[in-house]
C-alpha positions in Angstrom: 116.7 21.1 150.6 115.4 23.4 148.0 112.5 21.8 145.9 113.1 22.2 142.3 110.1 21.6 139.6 110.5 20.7 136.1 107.7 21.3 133.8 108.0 19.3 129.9 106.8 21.1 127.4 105.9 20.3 123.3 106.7 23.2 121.7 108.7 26.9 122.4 105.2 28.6 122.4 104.0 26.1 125.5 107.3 26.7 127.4 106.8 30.3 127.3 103.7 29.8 128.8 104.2 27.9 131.4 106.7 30.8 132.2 104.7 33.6 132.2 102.3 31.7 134.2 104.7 31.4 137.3 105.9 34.6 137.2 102.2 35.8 136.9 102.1 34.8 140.1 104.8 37.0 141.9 104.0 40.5 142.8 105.8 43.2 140.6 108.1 43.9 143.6 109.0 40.0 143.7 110.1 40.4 139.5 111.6 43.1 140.0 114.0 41.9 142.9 114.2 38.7 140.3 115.3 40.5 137.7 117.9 42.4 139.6 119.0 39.2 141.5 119.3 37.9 137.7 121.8 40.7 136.2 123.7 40.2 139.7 124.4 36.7 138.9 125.6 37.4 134.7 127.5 40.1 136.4 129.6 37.7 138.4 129.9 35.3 135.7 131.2 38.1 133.0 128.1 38.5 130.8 127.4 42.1 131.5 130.3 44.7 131.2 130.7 47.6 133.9 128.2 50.5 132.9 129.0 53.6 134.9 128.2 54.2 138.9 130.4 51.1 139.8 128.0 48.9 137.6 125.3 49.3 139.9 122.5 50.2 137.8 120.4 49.3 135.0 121.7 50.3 131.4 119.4 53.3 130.2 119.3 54.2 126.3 118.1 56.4 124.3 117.2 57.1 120.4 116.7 59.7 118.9 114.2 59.5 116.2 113.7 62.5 113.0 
């Protein structure tokens, strides 16, 4: 069985960093994989439209600024 931790916090501003503490301590290939395992999941659920090559890919934007 999976262990699962809970951590209380007082405020927003404690949560948050309690939160960037544990993903302080994953490399930056671990976050990125999390991040993509992340927009996986909202994918399956319906939270992220299709956005061209099947869906595959991260949305890319850009502005253009006078």
């Amino acid at each position: 069985m999976k262990k699962i931790w809970v951590r209380k916090a007082k405020s927003f501003r404690e949560a948050e960093r309690f939160d960037r503490q544990y993903y302080e301590m994953f490399s930056p290939n671990e976050r990125v994989e999390t991040v993509d395992w992340l927009r996986r999941i909202a994918r399956k659920i319906g939270k992220i439209g299709k956005v061209g090559h099947g869906g595959t890919r991260l949305r890319r934007v850009i502005g253009v600024v006078q």
